[in-house]
matplotlib code that plots the C-alpha trace (Angstrom):
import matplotlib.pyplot as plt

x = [24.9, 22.2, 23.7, 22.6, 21.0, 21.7, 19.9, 23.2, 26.5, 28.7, 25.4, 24.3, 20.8, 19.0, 16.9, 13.4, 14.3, 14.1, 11.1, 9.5, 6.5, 3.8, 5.1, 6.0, 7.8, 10.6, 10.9, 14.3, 11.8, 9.2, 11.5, 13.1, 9.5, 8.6, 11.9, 11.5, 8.0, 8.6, 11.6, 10.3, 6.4, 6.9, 2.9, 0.8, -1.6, 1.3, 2.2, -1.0, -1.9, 1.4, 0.0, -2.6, -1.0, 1.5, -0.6, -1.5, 2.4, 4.2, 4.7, 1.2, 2.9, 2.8, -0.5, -2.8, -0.1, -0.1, -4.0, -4.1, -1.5, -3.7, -6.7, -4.7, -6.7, -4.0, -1.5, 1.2, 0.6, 1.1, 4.3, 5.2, 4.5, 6.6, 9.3, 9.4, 9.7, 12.3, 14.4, 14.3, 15.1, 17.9, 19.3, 18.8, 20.7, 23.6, 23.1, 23.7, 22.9, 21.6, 21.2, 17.8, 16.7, 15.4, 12.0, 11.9, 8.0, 8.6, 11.5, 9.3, 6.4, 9.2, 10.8, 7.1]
y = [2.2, 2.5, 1.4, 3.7, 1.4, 1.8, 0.7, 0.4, 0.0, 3.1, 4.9, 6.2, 7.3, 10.1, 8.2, 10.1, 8.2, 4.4, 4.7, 1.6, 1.7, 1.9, 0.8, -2.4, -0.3, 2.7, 5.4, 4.6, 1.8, 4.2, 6.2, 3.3, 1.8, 5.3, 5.8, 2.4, 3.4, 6.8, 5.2, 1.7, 3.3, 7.2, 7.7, 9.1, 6.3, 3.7, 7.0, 7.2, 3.0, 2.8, 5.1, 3.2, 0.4, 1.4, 3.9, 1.4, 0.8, 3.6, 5.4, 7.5, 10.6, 9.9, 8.3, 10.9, 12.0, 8.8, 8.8, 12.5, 11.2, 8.4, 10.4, 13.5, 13.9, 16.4, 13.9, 16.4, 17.3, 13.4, 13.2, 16.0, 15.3, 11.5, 13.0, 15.8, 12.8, 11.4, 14.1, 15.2, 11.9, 11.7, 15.1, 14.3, 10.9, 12.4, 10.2, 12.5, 16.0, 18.3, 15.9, 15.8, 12.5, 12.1, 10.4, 10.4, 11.1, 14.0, 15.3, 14.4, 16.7, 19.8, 19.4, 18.8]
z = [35.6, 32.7, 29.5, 26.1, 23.4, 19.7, 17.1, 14.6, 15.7, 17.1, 16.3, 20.3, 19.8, 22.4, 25.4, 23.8, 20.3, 21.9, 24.4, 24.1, 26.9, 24.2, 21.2, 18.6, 16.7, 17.5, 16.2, 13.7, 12.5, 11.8, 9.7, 8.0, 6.9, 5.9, 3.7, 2.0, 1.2, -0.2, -2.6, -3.5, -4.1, -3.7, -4.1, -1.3, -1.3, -0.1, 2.6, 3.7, 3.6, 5.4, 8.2, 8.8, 8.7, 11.7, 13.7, 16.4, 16.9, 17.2, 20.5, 22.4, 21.2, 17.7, 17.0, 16.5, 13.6, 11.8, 11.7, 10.7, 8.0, 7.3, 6.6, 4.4, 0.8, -0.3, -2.0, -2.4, 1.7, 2.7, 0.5, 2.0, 5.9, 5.1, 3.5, 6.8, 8.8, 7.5, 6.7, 10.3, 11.7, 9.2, 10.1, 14.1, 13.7, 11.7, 8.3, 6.1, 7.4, 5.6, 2.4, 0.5, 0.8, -2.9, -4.0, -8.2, -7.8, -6.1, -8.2, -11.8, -10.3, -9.3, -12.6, -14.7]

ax = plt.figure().add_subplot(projection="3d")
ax.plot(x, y, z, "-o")
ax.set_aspect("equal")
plt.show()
């Protein structure tokens, strides 16, 4: 009998979220690197540096997103697509569901 892995305590996570075949990094640390990002920096260039940074480690699946992410011009499309990603992984892993995550530079140009 196979047991489940979790990345935090009494948190179970689904068997597609920890394949680790093809990757140095999973996907919760994907998400984590990409949420410290968007609140310590919140600018596209760190998004899109980031991306680089990382494509070569995440799973098969997801590489060809991270360079597409890596290469965006549009800034407001990259802070976009990062804040997509961790929104969904926040709303798939139950932390806080349904809860904005909030980056100021974002919320200065909806407010400006």
């Amino acid at each position: 009998m196979r047991k489940s892995k979790a990345a935090l305590p009494g948190i179970p996570l689904p068997r597609w979220l920890m394949k680790t075949q093809s990757m140095e990094l999973n996907s919760v640390d994907v998400v984590v690197v990409m949420a410290l990002v968007l609140r310590i920096h919140g600018t596209a260039d760190a998004v899109r540096q980031l991306a680089r940074r990382i494509r070569d480690k995440v799973c098969m699946e997801h590489r060809p997103k991270m360079r597409a992410l890596a290469r965006m011009e549009n800034d407001d499309q990259a802070l976009r697509t990062a804040l997509t990603i961790v929104q969904r992984a926040t709303d798939a892993l139950g932390i806080y569901p349904g809860q904005p995550f909030h980056v100021q530079s974002i919320q200065q140009e909806q407010a400006g």
